[in-house]
C-alpha positions as CSV (number, residue, x, y, z in Angstrom):
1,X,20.7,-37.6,4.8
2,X,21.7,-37.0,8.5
3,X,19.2,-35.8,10.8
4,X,20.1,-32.3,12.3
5,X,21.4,-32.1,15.9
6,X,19.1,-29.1,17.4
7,X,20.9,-26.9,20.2
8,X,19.6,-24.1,22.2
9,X,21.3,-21.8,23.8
10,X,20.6,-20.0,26.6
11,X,22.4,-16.9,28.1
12,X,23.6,-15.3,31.4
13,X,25.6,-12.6,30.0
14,X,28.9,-14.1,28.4
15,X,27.7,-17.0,29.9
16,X,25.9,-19.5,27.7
17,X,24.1,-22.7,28.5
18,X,23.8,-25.3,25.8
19,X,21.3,-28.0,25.7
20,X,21.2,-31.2,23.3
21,X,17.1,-32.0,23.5
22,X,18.3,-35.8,21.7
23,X,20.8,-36.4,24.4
24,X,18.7,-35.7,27.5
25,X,17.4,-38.4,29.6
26,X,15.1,-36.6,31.5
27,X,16.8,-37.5,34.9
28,X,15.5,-34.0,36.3
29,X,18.5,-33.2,38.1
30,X,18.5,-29.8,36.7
31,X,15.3,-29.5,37.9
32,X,15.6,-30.7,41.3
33,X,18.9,-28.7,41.4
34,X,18.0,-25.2,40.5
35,X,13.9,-25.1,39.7
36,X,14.8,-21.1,39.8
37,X,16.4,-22.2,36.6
38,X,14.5,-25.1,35.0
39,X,11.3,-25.2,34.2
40,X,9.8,-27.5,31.9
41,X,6.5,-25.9,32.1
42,X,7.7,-22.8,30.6
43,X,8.8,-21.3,27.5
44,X,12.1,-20.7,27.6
45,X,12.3,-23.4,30.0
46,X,15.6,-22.2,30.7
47,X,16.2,-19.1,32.6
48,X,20.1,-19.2,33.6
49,X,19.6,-15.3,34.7
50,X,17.8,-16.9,37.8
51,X,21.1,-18.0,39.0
52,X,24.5,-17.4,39.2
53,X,27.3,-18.4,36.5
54,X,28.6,-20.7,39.7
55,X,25.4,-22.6,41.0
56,X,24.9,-22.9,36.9
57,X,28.5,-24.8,36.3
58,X,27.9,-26.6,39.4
59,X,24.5,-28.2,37.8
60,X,25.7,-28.7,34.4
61,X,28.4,-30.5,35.4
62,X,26.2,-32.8,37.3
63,X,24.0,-33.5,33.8
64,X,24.2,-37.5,33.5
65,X,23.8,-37.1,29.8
66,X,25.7,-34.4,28.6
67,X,22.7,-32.6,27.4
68,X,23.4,-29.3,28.9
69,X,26.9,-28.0,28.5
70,X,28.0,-24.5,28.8
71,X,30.5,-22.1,27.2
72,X,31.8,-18.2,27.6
73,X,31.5,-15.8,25.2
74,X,34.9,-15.2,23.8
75,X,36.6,-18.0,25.2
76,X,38.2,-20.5,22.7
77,X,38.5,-23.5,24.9
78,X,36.4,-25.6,25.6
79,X,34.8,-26.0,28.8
80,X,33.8,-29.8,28.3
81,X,36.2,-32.3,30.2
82,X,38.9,-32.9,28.1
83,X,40.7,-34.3,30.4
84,X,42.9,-37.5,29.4
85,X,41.4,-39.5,32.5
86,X,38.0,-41.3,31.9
87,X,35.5,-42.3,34.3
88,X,32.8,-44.6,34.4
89,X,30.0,-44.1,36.9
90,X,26.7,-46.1,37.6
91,X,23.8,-44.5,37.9
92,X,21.6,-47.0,40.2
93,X,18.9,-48.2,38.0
94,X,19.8,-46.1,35.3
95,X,22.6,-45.3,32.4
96,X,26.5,-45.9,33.0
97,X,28.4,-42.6,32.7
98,X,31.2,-42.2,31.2
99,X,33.4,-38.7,31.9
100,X,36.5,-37.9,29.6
101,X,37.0,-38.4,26.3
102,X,36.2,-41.8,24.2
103,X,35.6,-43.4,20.7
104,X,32.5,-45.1,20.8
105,X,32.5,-48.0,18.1
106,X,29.0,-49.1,16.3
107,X,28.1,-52.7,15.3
108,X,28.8,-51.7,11.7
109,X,31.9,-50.1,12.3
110,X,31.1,-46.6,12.3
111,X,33.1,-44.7,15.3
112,X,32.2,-41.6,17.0
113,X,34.6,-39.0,19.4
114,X,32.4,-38.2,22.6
115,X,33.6,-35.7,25.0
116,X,32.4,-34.6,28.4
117,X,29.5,-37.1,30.1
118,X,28.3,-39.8,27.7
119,X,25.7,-42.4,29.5
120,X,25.5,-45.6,28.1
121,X,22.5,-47.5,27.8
122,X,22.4,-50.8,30.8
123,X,18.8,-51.9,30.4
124,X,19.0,-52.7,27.2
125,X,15.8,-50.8,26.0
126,X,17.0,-47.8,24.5
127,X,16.0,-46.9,21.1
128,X,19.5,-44.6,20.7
129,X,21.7,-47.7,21.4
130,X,24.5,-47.4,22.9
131,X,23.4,-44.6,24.7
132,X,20.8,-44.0,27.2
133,X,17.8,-42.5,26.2
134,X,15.7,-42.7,29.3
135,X,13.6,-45.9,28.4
136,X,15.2,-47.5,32.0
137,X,12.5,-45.2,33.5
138,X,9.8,-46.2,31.7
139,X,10.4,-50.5,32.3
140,X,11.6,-49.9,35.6
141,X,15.0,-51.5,35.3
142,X,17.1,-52.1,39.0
143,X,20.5,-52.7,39.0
């Protein structure tokens, strides 16, 4: 049986901020961006009232993993890139990042649609294979 996916969601009026606990990488940058807002020493440790809906799209679209997303209330779209372009950025010691849309292909076959920010694992060490889970961090990989 497939494990669950867990999502919280957060709200700023319409606004709602979504967070993936398995996809995040702890890179901190919402936490270094808006602490107002991010605080993992609290329960919530989301507060997205202590911002506003445009520092709060800035942030989340700088989230390397895809992690935290957003959506509005009554809005069908989707807010995620869905753009045709992909883009790959690397993160200096850390993940590759991938922005757009892309079919990610397992060893056995299996293929998976990703959307939005996907970072792929570069050091080798992650346990989530081919993405990142953060384990660059903990055998300080450079490159």
């Amino acid at each position: 049986m497939a494990e669950r996916e867990i999502v919280k969601e957060y709200a700023n009026g319409d606004f709602i901020v979504v967070w993936k606990p398995k996809k995040c990488i702890h890179s901190a940058i919402c936490v270094n961006t808006l602490p107002k807002v991010y605080d993992p020493d609290k329960k919530p440790w989301i507060e997205p009232k202590n911002a506003s809906i445009d520092e709060l799209k800035s942030q989340i679209d700088k989230c390397p993993s895809g992690a935290l997303t957003y959506y509005i209330k009554g809005e069908t779209e989707n807010l995620e890139d869905m753009s045709d372009n992909t883009r790959v950025e690397v993160m200096a010691n850390g993940p590759l990042l991938v922005h757009g849309t892309l079919e990610v292909k397992d060893a056995s076959g299996k293929t998976e649609s990703k959307s939005g920010v996907t970072a792929l694992c570069r050091c080798g060490a992650s346990d989530n294979k081919p993405y990142c889970d953060g384990a660059h961090k903990k055998i300080d990989f450079a490159g």
